[in-house]
C-alpha beads as a LAMMPS data file, in Angstrom:
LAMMPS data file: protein, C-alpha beads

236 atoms
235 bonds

1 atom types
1 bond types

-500.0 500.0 xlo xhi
-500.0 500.0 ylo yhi
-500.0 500.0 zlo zhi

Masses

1 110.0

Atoms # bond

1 1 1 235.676 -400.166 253.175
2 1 1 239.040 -400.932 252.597
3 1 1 239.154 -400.709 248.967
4 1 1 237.190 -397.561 248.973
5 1 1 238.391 -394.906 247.064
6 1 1 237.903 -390.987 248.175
7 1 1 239.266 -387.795 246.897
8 1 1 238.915 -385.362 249.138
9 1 1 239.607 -381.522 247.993
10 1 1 240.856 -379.490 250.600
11 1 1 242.790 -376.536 251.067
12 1 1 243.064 -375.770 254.718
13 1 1 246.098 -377.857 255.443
14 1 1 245.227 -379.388 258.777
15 1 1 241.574 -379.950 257.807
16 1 1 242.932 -381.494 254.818
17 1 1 245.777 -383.947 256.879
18 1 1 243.528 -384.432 260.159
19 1 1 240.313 -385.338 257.850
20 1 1 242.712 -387.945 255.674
21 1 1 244.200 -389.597 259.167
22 1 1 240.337 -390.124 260.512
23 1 1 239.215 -391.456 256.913
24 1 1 242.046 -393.781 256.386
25 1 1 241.740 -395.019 260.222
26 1 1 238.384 -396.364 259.506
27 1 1 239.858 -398.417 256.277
28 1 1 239.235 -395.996 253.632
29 1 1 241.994 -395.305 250.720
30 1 1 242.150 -391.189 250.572
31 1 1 243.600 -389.244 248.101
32 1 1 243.541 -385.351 249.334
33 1 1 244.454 -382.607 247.107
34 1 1 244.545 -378.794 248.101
35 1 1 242.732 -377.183 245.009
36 1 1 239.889 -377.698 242.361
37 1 1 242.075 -378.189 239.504
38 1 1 243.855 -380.433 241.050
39 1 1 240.748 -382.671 242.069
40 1 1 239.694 -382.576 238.735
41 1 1 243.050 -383.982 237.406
42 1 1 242.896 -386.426 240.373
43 1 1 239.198 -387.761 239.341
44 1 1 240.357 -388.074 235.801
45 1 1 243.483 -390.095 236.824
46 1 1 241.374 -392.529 239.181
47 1 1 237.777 -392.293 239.258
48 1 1 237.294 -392.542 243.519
49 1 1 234.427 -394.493 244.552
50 1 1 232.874 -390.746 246.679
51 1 1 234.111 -387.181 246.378
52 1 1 234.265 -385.156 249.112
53 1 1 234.760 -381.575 247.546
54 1 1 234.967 -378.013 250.234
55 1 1 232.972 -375.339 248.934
56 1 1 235.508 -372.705 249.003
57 1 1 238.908 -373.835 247.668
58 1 1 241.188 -372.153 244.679
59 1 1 241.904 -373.166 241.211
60 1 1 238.475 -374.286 240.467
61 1 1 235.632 -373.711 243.731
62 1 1 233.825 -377.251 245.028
63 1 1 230.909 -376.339 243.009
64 1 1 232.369 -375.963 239.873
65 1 1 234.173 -378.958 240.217
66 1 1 231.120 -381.012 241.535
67 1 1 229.537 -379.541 237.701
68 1 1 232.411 -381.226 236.755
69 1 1 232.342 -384.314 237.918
70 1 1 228.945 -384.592 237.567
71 1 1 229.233 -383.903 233.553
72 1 1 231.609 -387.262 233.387
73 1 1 230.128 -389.477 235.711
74 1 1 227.589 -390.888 238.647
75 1 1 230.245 -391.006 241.315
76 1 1 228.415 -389.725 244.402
77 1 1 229.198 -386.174 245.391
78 1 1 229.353 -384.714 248.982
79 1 1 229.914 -381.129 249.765
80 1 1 231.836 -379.703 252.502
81 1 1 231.253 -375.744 253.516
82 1 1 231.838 -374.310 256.502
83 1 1 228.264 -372.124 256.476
84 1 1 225.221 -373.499 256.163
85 1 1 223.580 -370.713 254.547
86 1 1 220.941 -371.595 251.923
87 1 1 222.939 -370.250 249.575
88 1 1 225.952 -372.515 249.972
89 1 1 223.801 -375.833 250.588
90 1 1 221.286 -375.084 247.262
91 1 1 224.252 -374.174 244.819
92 1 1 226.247 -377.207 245.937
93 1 1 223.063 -379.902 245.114
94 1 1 221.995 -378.181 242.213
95 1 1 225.405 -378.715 241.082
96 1 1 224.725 -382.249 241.406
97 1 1 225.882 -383.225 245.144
98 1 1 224.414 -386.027 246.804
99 1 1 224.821 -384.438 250.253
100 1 1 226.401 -381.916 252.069
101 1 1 228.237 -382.184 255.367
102 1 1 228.519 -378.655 257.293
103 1 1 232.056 -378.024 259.085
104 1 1 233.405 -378.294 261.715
105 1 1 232.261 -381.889 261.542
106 1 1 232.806 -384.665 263.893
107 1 1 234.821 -387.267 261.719
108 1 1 232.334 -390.210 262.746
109 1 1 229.679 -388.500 261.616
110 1 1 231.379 -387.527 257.851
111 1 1 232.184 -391.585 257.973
112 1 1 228.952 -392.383 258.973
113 1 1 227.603 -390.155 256.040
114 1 1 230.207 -391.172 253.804
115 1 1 228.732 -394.509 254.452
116 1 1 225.145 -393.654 254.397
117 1 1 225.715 -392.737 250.587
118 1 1 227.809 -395.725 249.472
119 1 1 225.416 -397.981 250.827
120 1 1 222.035 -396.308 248.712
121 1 1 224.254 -396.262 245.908
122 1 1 225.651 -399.645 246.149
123 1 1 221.779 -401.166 246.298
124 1 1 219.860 -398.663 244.058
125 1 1 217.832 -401.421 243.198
126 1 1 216.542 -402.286 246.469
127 1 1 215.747 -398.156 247.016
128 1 1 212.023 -398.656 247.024
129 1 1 210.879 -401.856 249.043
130 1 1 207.436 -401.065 247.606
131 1 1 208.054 -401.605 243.968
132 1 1 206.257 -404.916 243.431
133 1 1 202.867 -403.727 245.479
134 1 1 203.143 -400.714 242.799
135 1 1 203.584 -403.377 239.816
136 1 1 200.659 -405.592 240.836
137 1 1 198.468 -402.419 241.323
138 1 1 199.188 -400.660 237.892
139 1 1 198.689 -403.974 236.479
140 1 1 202.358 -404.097 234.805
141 1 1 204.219 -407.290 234.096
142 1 1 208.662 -407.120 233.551
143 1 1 209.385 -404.661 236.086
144 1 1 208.333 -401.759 234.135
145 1 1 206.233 -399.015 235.789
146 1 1 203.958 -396.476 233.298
147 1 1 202.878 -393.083 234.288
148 1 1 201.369 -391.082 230.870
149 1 1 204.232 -391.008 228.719
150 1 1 206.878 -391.781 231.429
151 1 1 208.756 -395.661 231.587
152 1 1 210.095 -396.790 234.892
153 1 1 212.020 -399.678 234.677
154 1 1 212.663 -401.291 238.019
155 1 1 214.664 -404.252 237.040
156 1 1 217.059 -402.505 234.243
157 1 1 217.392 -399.583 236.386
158 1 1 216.708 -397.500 233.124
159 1 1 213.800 -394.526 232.853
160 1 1 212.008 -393.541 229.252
161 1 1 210.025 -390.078 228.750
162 1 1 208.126 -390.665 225.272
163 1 1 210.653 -393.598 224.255
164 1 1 213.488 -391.246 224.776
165 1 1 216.114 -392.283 227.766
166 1 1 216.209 -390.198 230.494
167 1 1 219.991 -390.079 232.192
168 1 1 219.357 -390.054 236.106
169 1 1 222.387 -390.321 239.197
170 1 1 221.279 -393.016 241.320
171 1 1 219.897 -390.610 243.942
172 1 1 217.832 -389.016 241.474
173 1 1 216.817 -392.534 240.162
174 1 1 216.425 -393.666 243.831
175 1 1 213.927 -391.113 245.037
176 1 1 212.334 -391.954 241.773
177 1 1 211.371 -395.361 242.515
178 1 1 210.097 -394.278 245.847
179 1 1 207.820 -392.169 244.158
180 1 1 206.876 -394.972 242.215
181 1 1 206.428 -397.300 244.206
182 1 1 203.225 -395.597 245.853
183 1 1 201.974 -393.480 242.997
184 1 1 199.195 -391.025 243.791
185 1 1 200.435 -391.071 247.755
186 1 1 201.836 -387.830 249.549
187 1 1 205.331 -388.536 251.197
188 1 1 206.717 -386.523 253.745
189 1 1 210.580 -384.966 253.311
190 1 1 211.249 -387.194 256.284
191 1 1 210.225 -390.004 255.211
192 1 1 212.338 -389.348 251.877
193 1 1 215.337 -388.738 253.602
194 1 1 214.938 -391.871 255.439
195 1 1 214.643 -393.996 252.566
196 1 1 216.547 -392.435 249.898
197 1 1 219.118 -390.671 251.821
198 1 1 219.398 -393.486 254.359
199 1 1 218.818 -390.995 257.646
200 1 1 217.946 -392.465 260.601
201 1 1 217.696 -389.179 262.193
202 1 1 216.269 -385.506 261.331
203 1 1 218.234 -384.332 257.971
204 1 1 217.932 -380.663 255.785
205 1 1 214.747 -381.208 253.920
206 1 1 216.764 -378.815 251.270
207 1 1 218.167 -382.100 250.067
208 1 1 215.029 -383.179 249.177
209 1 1 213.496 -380.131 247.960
210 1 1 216.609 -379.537 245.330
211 1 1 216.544 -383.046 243.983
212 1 1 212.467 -383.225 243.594
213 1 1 213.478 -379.949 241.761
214 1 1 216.196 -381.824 239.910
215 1 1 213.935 -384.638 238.707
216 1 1 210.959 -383.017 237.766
217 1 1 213.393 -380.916 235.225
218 1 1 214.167 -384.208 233.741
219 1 1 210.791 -386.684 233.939
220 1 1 208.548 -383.523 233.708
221 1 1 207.659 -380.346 236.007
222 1 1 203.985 -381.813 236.524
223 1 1 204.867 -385.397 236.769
224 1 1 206.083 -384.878 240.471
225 1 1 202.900 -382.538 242.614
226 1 1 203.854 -380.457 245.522
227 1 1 201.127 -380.771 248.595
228 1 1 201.780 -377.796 250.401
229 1 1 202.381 -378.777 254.661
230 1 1 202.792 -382.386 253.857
231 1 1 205.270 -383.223 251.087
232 1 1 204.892 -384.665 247.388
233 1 1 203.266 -387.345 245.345
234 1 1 203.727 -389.034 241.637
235 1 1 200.884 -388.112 239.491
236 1 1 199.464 -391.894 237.976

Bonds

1 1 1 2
2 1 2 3
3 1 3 4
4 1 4 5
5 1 5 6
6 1 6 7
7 1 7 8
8 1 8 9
9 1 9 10
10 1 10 11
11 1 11 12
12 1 12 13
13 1 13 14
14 1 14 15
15 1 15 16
16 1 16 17
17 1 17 18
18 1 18 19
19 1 19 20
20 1 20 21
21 1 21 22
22 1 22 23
23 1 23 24
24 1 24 25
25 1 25 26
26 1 26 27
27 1 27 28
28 1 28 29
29 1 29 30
30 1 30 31
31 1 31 32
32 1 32 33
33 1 33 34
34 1 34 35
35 1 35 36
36 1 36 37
37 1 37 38
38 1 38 39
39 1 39 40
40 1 40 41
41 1 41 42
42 1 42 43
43 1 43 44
44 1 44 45
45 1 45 46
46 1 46 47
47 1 47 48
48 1 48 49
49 1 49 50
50 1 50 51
51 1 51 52
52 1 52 53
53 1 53 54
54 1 54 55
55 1 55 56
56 1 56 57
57 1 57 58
58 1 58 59
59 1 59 60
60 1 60 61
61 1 61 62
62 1 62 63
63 1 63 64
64 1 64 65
65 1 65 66
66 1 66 67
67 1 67 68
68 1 68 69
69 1 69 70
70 1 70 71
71 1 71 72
72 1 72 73
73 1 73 74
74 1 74 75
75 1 75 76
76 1 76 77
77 1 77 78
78 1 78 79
79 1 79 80
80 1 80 81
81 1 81 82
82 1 82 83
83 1 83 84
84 1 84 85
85 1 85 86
86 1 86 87
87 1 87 88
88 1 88 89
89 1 89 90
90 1 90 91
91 1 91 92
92 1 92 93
93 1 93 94
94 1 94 95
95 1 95 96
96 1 96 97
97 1 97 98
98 1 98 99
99 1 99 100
100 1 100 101
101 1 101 102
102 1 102 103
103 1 103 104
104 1 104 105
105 1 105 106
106 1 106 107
107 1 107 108
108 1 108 109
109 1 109 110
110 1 110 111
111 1 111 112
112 1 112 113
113 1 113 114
114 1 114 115
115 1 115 116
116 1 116 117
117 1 117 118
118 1 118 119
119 1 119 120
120 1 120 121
121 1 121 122
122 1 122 123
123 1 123 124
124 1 124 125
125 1 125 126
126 1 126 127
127 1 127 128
128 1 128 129
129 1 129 130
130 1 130 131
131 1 131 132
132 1 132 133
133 1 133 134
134 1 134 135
135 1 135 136
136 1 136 137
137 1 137 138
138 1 138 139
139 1 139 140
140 1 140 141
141 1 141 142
142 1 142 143
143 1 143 144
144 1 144 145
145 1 145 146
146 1 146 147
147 1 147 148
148 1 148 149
149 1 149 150
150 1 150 151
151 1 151 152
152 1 152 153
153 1 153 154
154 1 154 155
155 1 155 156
156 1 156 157
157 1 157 158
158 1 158 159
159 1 159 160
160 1 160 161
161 1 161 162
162 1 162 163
163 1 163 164
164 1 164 165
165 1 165 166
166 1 166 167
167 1 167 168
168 1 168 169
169 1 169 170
170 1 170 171
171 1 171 172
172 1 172 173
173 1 173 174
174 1 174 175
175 1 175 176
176 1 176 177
177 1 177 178
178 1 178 179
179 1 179 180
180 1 180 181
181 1 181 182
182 1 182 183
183 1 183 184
184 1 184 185
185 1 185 186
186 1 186 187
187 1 187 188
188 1 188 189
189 1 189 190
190 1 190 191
191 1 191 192
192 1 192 193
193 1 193 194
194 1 194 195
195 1 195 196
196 1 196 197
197 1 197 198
198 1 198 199
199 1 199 200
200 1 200 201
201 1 201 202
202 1 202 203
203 1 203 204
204 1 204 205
205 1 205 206
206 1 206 207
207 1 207 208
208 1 208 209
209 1 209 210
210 1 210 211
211 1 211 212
212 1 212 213
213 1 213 214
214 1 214 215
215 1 215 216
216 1 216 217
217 1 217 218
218 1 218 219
219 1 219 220
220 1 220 221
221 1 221 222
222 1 222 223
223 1 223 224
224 1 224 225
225 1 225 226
226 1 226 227
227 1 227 228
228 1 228 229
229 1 229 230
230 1 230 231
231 1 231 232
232 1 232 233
233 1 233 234
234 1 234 235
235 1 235 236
């Protein structure tokens, strides 16, 4: 990790300085700003390899900024707030976040999260151990998965709806090829967070919820079928 980049917006001061000690400790590079606007101009100057943006700071708020971000690049997104209301959490991944972190936080536990998402990003390819089963039974040769009018291509990491690209952040593209890799099969939230968001433990199913939502506003609202009590499946 030690040529890991984060920017980490801040603006309580000894948050900020305590949070940028424990980060840099475990061999990250940090830079920590105290405002939105600042972040922004920060990300622009030197795209960091994670953001770790605080709901509620001046200039421009966390989830503007995470819009932000999200407009000009992939970079993965995690949101700090200090409540955990439904509110907070559901603004901050429809923005775009990958995750959200709750304060106060233990600082191994944001660097074991912080790590959690650089690894799924850093092997989005190998997100759905499955994928070849799903080839062989769809009957599909290249590494290119059909479902009606959608394209998923495993190997080019690339996704079609009716020949058209379809632009996807590598956790949207991630839970994607889980999906895909057993089409017409129910899968639980947990067992989505534990292979897409790389939880070895109990995690918000609000993650998942807001990025099925995510997804199925960009591959199609049916493509993706909610089974009420148990979870959700790929339509074939």
């Amino acid at each position: 990790m030690a040529d890991t980049h984060v920017l980490f917006v801040e603006d309580d001061d000894v948050i900020r300085e305590a949070t940028q000690l424990a980060l840099e400790r475990d061999g990250f590079m940090v830079t920590a700003v105290p405002d939105g606007l600042l972040g922004l101009e920060s990300f622009r100057a030197k795209q960091p390899d994670i953001a770790l943006l605080d709901v509620m700071v001046p200039g421009l708020d966390g989830v503007s900024l995470c819009r932000r971000i999200r407009d000009e690049s992939t970079v993965p997104v995690i949101m700090l707030s200090a409540r955990a209301d439904s509110i907070d959490v559901v603004l901050g991944l429809e923005a775009g976040a990958d995750d959200y972190v709750t304060k106060p936080f233990d600082g191994a536990v944001l660097v074991a999260r912080i790590r959690a998402v650089l690894r799924r990003f850093g092997h989005a390819s190998g997100a759905a151990g499955g994928n070849a089963a799903a080839e062989e039974a769809q009957g599909i040769e290249g590494g290119v998965l059909r479902f009606g009018d959608l394209e998923v291509d495993t190997e080019g990491m690339e996704v079609r709806k009716a020949g058209a690209p379809v632009a996807l952040t590598p956790t949207e593209m991630r839970l994607l090829l889980e999906f895909s890799a057993s089409p017409g099969t129910v899968l639980s939230r947990d067992r989505l967070l534990e292979r897409v968001w790389d939880y070895g433990w109990g995690g918000d199913t609000r993650v998942v919820d807001v990025h099925v939502q995510r997804l199925r506003g960009k591959i199609g609202q049916d493509r993706i079928e909610t089974v009420r009590g148990f979870g959700y499946k790929l339509r074939g």
